[in-house]
N, C-alpha and C positions, 0 to 999 in steps of 0.2 A: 762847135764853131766850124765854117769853111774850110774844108782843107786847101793847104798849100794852092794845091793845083787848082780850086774852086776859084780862090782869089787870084790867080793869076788870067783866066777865063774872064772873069770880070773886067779886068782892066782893060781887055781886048777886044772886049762888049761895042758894038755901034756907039754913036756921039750920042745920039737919038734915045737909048738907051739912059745916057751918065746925064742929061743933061736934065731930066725928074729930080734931081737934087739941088740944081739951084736956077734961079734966071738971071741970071747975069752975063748972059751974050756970049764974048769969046775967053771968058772967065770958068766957064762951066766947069769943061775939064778939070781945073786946078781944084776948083770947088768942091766936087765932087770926091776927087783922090784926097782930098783934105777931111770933109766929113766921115769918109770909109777910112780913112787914121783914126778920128776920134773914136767912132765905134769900137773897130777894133781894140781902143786902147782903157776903154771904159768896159767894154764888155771883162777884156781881161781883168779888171782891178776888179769888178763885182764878184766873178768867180773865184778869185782868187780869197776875197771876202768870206763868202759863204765858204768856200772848202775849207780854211779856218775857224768859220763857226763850226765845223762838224768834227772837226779834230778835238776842237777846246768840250765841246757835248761829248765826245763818246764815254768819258768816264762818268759825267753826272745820269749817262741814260745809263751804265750797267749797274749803277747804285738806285734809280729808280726800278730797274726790273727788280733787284734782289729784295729792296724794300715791298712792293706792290704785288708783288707775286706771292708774298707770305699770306698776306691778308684775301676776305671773298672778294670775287668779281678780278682776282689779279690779272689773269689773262686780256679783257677788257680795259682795265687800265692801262696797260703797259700797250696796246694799241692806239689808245685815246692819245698816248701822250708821245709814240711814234708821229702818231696825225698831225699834233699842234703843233709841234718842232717843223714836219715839212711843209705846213701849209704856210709857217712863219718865214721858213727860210724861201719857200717859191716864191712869195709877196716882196722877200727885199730883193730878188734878183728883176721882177717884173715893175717895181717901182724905177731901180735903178735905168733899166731900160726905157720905161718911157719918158724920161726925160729929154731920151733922142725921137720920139716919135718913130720906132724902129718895130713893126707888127712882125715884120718876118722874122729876126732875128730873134724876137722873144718866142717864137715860135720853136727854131730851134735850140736855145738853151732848155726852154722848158720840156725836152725831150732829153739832152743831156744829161739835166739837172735830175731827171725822175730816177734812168739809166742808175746813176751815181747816189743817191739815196739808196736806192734799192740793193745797191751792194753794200752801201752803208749801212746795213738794216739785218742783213744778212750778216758778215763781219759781228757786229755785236753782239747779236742772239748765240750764233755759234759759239763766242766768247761763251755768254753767258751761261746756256747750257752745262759747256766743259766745266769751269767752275763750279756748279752746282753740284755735278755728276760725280766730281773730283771732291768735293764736300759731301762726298753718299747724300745729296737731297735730291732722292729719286723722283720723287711726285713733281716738284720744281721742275727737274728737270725735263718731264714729260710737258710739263704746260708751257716752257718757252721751246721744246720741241715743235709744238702743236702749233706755236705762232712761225716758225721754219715753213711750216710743211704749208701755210695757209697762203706765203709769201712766194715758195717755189712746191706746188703741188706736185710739179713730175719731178724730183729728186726723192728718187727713194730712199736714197743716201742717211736724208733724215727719218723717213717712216723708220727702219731698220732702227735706227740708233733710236727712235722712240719704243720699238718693241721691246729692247733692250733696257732703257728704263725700267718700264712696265713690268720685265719679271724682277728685277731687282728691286721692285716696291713691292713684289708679291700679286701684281694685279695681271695675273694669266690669263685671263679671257680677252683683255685688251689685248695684249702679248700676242694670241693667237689672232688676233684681227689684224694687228698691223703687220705681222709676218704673211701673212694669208695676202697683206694689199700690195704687200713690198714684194713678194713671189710673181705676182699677178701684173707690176706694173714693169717688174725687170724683165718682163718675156716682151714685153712691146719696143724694146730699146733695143735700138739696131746693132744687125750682127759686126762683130768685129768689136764694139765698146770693150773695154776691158771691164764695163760692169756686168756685160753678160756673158764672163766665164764660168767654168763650171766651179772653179774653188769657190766665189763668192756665193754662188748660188747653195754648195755644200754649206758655207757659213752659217746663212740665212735658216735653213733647213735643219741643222744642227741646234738653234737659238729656238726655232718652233717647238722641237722637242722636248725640249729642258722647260718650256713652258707650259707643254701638254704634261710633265712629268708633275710640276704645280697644279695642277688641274687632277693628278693621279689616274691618267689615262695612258695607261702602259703600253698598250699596242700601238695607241697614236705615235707615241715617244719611237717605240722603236721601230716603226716604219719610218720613222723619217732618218733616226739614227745611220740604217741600212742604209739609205737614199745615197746619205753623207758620204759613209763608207766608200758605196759602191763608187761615187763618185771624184773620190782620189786614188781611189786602185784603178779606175780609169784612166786619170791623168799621171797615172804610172808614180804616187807617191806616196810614203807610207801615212796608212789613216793615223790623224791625231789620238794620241794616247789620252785626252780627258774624255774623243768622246766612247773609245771603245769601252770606259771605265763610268761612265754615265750610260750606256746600255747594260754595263752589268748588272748597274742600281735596279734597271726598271725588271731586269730578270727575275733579281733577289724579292721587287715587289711581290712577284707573281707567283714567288716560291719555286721559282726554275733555278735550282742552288746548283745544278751542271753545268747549265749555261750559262751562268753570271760567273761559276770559277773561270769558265775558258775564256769570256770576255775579263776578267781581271788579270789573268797572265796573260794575255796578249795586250792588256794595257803596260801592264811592269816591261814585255818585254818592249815596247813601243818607246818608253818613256827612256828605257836602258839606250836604245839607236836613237833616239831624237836628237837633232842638231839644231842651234839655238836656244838652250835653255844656259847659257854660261851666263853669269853674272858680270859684277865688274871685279875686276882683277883675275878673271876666266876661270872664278868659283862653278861647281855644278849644282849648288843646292838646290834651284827649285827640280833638276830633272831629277835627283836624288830622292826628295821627299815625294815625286810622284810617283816613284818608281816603290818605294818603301809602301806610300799609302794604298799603292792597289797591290802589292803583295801581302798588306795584311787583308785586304778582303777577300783575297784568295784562300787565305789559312782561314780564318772564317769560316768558310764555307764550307772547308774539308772541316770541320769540328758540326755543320750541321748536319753536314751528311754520314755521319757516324765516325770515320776513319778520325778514332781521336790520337791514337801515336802520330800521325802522320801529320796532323795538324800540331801538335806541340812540339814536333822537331822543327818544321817551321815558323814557330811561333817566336821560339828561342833560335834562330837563324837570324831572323828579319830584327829582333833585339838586340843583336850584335854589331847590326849592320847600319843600324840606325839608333842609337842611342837615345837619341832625343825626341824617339814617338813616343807618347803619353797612350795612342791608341791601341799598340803594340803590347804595352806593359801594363794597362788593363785587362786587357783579354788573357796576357799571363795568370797574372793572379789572380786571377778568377778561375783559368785551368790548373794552377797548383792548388789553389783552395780547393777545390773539387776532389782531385786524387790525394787529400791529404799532406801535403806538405805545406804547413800552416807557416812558418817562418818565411821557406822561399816566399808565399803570397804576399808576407806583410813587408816583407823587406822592398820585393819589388814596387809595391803600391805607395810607399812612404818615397821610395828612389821617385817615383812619376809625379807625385803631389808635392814635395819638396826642393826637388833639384833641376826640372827641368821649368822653364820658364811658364810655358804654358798653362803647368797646373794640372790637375785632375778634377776639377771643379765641374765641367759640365758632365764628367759621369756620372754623379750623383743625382742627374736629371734622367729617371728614365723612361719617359717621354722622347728628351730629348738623343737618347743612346738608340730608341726605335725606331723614329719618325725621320728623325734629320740625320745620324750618322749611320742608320740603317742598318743595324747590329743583325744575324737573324735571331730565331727565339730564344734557338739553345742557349746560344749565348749573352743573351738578354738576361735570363732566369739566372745562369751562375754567374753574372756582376751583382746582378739583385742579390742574390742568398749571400754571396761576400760581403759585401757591402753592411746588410742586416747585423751579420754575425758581429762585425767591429763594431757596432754601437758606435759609427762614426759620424757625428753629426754631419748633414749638407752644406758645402762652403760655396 
């Protein structure tokens, strides 16, 4: 619509000007302030129309996405049926106006009205998305991603949160495209934005990793990890302890069990000074169990590099201090199994499969103790022979 000040210009317009709205002599004037009342007052009641049909639609369109997006071609539908909603809603605002014979005016709503769609458009997807994503339906949420990114192509905002998707569906190669385009389009976005600081950019760089780490390209990984790094000891703040403990992973890949300890105590130590992990009621479990989880990859690793005293004083450290690691008190019993102390083993393993909530369940996957929890061999081999020796079925 006119701003304020539009309309008041108008009124101040020559005679010559107002009097195209009617012929009727010394009548014009009134004529005309009379017709630009109606306008104004029907244009308002259209929009005000339509922005209600779009409130009363926003939930039936986030039930069409969830529905249509299950099924093939969902992507396509869920555009098709953006389409008809606005071609339907642009036709009752352009009917309603011509009943004034008003071209200009439809000229400008139908600029408003696209403006206001389009953030209407935007608003719902983003809903939907989160919801999806917040429901782990990672593939979903990549494809109303994709219909994001087709709406506002330079918000990298969303490519990002689709790379993100992508490794949480396990689809790395995508992962590394959309982080490759999100890297590539944040360096064109002017200086000063707060999208082009170095923490996000560390983010960004951080997420390429762990996707190249899905792809089992270790060097990839940990050059970008470095990148990360380097780039909050920059910004003079201590680097995050997941990712100094996700370069340990890609060490441990590579069989570099020196470099993966020193990256695992410098995770524990990280996790030990991080600020922000308090819960509610200014709990510290999660800094707790991170700090627990990379000190046992450290003991680990002292058990593959031979120093086996060294590593079972810290084995049973890290056990006391964490009661309730299941990962902890497997690798015990496996080291008391080994030097012969059959009770402590069993005692401890029945304490980890029984009492803690978790379970012990996926140890018995050893696939899963090598590939995804990343055990090294040594200690791979004595869960295996323990395990064997109990004749304990896999739960």
């Amino acid at each position: 619509f006119p701003s304020p000040s539009h309309r008041r210009r108008r009124r101040q317009s020559p005679v010559s000007e107002r009097t195209t709205f009617s012929p009727m002599g010394h009548t014009r004037g009134v004529g005309a302030l009379f017709l630009l009342l109606c306008l104004f007052c029907a244009t308002r009641a259209v929009c005000a129309r339509a922005r209600a049909a779009r409130i009363r639609g926003a939930n039936r369109m986030l039930r069409d996405l969830r529905c249509r997006a299950g099924g093939a071609g969902g992507e396509k539908q869920i555009h098709r049926s953006w389409a008809t909603k606005t071609v339907n809603k642009r036709r009752s605002f352009v009917s309603g106006l011509n009943v004034l014979g008003m071209s200009t005016a439809i000229g400008i709503l139908n600029d408003r009205t696209d403006a206001a769609e389009e953030q209407d458009k935007v608003a719902y997807l983003e809903k939907a998305a989160r919801e999806m994503y917040g429901g782990q339906d990672f593939k979903e949420t990549a494809r109303v991603l994709s219909e994001l990114i087709k709406t506002e192509p330079d918000n990298f905002r969303w490519i990002a949160a689709r790379a993100e998707a992508y490794v949480d569906a396990k689809e790395f190669t995508q992962a590394v495209d959309d982080y490759n385009r999100a890297l590539k389009v944040q360096q064109a976005y002017p200086t000063g934005d707060e999208l082009t600081d170095a923490g996000f950019q560390g983010r960004l760089l951080s997420g390429r990793a762990l996707a190249y780490e899905g792809l089992a390209k270790w060097d990839d990984a940990i050059r970008d990890y470095d990148r990360a790094i380097d780039i909050a000891i920059e910004q003079k703040v201590n680097p995050d302890p997941y990712i100094l403990n996700s370069r340990g992973n890609c060490y441990a890949s590579k069989s570099d069990w020196s470099m993966a300890r020193k990256d695992y105590l410098s995770a524990r130590d990280a996790f030990q000074k991080a600020k922000g992990f308090r819960g509610e009621g200014g709990s510290t479990t999660q800094r707790l169990d991170g700090a627990i989880y990379a000190a046992s990859n450290a003991a680990l690793m002292l058990a593959q590099l031979g120093d086996e005293d060294a590593a079972m004083k810290e084995m049973i450290a890290i056990s006391r201090r964490g009661p309730g690691s299941v990962d902890i008190r497997a690798a015990l019993a496996a080291q008391y199994w080994r030097v012969g102390k059959e009770d402590e083993a069993r005692a401890i393993w029945q304490f980890a499969c029984e009492s803690i909530n978790a379970g012990c369940g996926k140890y018995f996957d050893a696939d899963w103790v090598r590939r995804i929890r990343r055990w090294p061999p040594v200690m791979q081999d004595r869960l295996e022979t323990f395990i064997k020796a109990q004749r304990i079925p896999s739960r």
